[in-house]
N, C-alpha and C positions, 0 to 999 in steps of 0.2 A: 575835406576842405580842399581848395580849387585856387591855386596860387600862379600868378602871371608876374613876370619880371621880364622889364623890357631891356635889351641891349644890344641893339641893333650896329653895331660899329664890325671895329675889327680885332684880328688874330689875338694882337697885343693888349686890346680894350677887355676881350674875353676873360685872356688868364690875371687881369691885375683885379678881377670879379671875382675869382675862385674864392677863398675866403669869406664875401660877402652868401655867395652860392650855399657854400657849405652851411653856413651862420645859419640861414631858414633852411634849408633841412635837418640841422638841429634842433632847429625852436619847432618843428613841423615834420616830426615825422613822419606823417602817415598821410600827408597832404600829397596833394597831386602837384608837382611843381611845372611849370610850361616854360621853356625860355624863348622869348621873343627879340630872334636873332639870324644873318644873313644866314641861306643855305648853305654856302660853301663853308660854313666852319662844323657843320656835321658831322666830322671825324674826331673835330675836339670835344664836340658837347658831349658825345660817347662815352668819351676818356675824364668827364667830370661827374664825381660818382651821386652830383647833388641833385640833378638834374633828370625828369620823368621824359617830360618831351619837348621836342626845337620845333618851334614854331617858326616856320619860314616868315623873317619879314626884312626886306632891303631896304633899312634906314627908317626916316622919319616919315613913313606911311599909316594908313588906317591899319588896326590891327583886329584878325578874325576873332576876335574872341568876345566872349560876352557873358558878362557876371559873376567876375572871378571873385570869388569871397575877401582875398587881399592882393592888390596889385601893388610891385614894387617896381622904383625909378630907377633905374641901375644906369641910366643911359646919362643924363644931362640935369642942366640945373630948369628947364624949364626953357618959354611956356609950349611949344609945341608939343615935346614928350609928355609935358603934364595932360592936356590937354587931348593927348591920343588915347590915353591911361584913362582916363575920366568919361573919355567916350564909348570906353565900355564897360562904365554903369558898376564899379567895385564896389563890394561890402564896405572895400577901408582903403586907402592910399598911403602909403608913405612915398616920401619924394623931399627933397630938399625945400626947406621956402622959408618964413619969417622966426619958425622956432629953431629953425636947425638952418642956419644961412650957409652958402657955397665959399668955401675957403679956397682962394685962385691960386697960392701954393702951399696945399699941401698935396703931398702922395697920391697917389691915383689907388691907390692898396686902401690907406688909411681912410680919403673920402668915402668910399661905401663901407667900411666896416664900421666907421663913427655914425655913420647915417641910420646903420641899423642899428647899432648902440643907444640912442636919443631915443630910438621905437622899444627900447625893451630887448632888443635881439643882441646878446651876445656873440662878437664875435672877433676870432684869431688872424689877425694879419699876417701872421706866417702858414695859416695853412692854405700855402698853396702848392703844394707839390703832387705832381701828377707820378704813375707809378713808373719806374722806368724797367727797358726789357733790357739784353745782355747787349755788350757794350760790342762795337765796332771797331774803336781804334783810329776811326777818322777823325782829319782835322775840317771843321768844315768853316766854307769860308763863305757867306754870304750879302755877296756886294749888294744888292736891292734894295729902296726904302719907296715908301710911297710917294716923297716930294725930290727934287732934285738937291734940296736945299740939306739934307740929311746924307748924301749918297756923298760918300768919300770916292777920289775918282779911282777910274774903273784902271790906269795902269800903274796906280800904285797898290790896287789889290792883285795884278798881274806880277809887280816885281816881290810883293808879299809872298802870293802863292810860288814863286819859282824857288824864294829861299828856304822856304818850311819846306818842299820835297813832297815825294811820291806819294803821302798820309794825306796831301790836299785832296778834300771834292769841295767843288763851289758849286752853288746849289743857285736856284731860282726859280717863280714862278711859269708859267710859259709865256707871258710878256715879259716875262727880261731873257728872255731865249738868246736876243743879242749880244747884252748885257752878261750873258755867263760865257757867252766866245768869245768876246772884248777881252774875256781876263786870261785865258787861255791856260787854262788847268789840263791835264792828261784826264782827270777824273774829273765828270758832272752830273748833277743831277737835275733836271728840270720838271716842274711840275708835281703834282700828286700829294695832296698836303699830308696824307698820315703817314706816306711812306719819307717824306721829309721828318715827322716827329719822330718815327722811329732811327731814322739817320743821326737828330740830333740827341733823342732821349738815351744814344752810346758811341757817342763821339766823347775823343778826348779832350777837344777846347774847340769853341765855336770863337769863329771872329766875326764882327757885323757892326752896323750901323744903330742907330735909336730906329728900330723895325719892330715886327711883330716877332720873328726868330729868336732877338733879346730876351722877348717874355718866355720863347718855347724853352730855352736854355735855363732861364731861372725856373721854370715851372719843374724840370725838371735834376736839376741840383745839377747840370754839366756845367764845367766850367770855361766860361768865356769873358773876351776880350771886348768890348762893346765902347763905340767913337761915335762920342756925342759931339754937335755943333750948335743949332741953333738953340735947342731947349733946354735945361740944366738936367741933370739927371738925379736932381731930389725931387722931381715928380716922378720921374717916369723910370728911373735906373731901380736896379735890385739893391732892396735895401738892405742886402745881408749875403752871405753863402762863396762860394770860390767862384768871383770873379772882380773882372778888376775893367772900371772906367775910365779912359782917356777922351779928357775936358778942360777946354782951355779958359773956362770961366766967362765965356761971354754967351750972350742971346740974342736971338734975332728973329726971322720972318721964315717960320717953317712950313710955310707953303711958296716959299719961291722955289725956282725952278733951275736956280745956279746953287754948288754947292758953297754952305757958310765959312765967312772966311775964318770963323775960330775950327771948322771942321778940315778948312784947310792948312789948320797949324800943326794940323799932327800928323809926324812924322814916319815913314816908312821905319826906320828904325824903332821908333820908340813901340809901334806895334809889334815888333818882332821881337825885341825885350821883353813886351809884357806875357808875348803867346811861351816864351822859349820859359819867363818864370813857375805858371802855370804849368806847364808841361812837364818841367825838373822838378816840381812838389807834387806830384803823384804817381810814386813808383809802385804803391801798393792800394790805390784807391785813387776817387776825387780830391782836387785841391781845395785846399780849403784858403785862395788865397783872400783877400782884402778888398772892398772897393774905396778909390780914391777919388773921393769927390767930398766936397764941404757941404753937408746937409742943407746950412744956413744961404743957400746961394738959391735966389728967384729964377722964374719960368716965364715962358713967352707963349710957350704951348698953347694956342686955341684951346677952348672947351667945346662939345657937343652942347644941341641943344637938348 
C-alpha cells in the first residue's frame, strides 16, 4: 500500500502532525508512507519514526506523485490542498469537508488526530514526543518568529539573557543572524536545524516566542518558557508537560509586522520568574511545571489552505 500525506508548512506545523503521522503508521504498517513537505525540515522527518520518505514539495504546488492508494490532508481545510491531492488520482482521500467540518478553534494536535478519527484511524494526541540525546545544560534563548507581530523585542531578550548568565545561547536561523547579535549573548548558535534540535532536545529551559522552536521544545519534553501575543495558545501552545505560557489574553493580526501589544505586556521580569521556577524544579530531572493559559480562550491564527 502507497500512502501520500501532504504538509507542506513549517517546523512548528510538522511536530503538532506527529501524532496524526504515527496514527497511519499504525493503521498501516507495512504501507509505504511519503510525506509531502518543504526540504528543509529533512532533519525532522528523519527523527519521525512514521514516516518512509520526504517528498520535497515548497507549499501549495503540484505534487510528483501519482496513484497513491490513500492520500491524506494533513495541510488545510481546502480547496487548493484538496484539489492538488485529487490531482493525483488517489484510491481514497481523507481531508476535511461536509462530514467532518474545520473546527477554527480547536488544537492544531487535536484537528488532525479528530480528522483521522471520523476515517477509522485511531489516534493519540500526546504521542508526540521525539527521542531525546544527553542533556547540555543550556539555556537557550530564541528571539526569532516568522512575523514581527510574534517577536518580543530583541533588548528585552538582551536584558533577559544578561540576567539568566553564562548558561545563555540564543540561537537563530541565519536570517536572524542580526537578530542573534541585537541580543548580545557570549554564547550563539546560528543556523543548522538538527544541530539546533539537538541543542534544544538537552537544554535545561528554552525561552521563545509562538515559533517553530515552541513545538521543538514540547516535541521533546524540555522545559520552556513560551510568549504568546497575537494568537492564544489553545491552538497552538503545549497542551500538557513542563512548561509554562505567558499570555495576556488578547488577539490580533499575526501577520503584522510590529510586535502585539498584548506581546508587549509581558514583562522582562515576569520571564525571568517563570525561566528561574522551571529551572528550581529540576534538580534531578525535567520540570514538570504547568501551563497557564485558559483553554476556553479564541484564536486569530490564520489557517493553511
Amino acid at each position: 500500500m502507497r500512502i501520500l500525506i501532504l504538509r507542506a508548512l513549517g517546523l512548528g506545523d510538522l511536530l503538532t502532525a506527529v501524532p496524526a503521522l504515527r496514527a497511519v503508521r499504525r493503521a498501516h504498517p507495512d504501507a509505504e508512507i511519503t510525506l509531502a513537505a518543504p526540504r528543509w525540515l529533512a532533519e525532522v522527518v528523519d527523527r519521525v519514526d512514521a514516516v518512509d520518505r520526504l517528498l520535497p514539495t515548497a507549499g501549495l504546488v503540484p505534487i510528483e506523485y501519482a496513484e497513491p492508494d490513500l492520500a491524506i490532508n494533513l495541510h488545510g481545510r481546502g480547496p487548493q490542498s484538496v484539489d492538488l491531492l485529487r490531482a493525483t488520482h488517489p484510491g481514497e482521500l481523507i481531508t476535511h469537508g461536509p462530514e467532518h467540518p474545520w473546527n477554527d478553534e480547536q488544537h492544531e494536535v487535536l484537528r488532525w488526530c479528530s480528522l483521522l478519527a471520523h476515517h477509522g484511524i485511531p489516534a493519540d494526541p500526546d504521542d508526540l514526543r521525539l527521542p531525546a540525546g544527553e542533556r547540555n545544560g543550556a539555556i537557550v534563548v530564541h528571539p526569532g518568529a516568522s512575523h514581527g507581530s510574534r517577536r518580543w523585542p530583541a533588548d528585552r531578550y538582551a536584558e533577559l539573557a544578561g540576567e539568566l548568565g553564562p548558561d545563555v545561547v540564543v540561537t537563530g536561523s541565519p536570517d536572524e543572524a542580526d537578530l542573534v547579535a541585537a541580543v548580545g549573548a557570549a554564547r550563539t548558535q546560528v543556523g543548522g536545524l538538527g544541530a539546533l534540535l539537538d541543542l534544544v532536545a538537552g537544554a535545561r529551559v528554552v525561552v521563545c516566542g509562538d515559533t517553530g522552536v515552541a513545538h521543538v521544545a514540547t516535541a521533546f519534553g524540555t522545559p520552556s518558557v513560551l510568549l504568546f501575543g497575537p494568537v492564544s495558545p489553545a491552538r497552538w501552545g503545549p497542551r500538557s508537560g513542563p512548561h509554562r505560557v505567558l499570555w495576556h489574553g488578547g488577539t490580533g493580526d499575526t501577520f503584522a509586522a510590529a510586535p502585539d501589544p498584548g506581546l508587549l505586556r509581558i514583562t522582562v521580569p515576569e520571564v525571568l520568574g517563570a525561566v528561574r521556577d522551571l529551572v528550581a524544579g529540576q534538580p534531578a530531572g525535567r520540570s514538570r511545571g504547568a501551563t497557564g493559559w485558559p483553554r476556553s480562550a479564541s484564536s486569530a491564527r490564520a489557517t493553511s489552505d
